[in-house]
N, C-alpha and C positions, 0 to 999 in steps of 0.2 A: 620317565615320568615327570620329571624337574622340567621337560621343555615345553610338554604338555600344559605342564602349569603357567610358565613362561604367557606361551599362545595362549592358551583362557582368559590372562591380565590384562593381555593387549588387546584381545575382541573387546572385553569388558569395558577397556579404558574406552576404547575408538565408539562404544555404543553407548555409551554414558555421555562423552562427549558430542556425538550428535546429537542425542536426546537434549541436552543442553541448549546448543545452539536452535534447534529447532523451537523450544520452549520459545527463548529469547528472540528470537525472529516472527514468533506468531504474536507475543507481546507488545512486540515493538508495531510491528503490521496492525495489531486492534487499535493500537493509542495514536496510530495516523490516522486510519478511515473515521475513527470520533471524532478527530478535529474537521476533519474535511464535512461540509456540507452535502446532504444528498441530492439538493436541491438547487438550483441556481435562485439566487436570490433577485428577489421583481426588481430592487434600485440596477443593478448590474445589466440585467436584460435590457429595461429602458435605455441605460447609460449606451449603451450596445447601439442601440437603437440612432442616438442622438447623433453616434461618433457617424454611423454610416450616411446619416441626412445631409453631416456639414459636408461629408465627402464627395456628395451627387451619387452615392450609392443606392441602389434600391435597398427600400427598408423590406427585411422578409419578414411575414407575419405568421409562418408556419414556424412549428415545432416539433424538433426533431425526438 
């Protein structure tokens, strides 16, 4: 019975422990996608734009 118990502590611990880390990785994961942009910002595009002109690149006008 005592080892039984043993084994019950340690699933407990090991799934308590994931739960944990899980939390904290889904926390961490939402407070990067807030900072990041969804959208490409117009200055950046243009800028985009600029770099490929001086380079004799074609400028592409579609959007992916």
């Amino acid at each position: 019975m005592e080892t039984f118990m043993n084994g019950a502590m340690v699933i407990e611990g090991e799934v308590l422990s994931f739960l944990l880390a899980l939390c904290m990785t889904w926390l961490g994961l939402n407070g990067l996608f807030r900072l990041m942009p969804s959208a490409p910002r117009p200055e950046a595009a243009h800028m985009g734009r600029q770099m490929q002109m001086s380079a004799g690149l074609p400028a592409s006008d579609h959007r992916a």
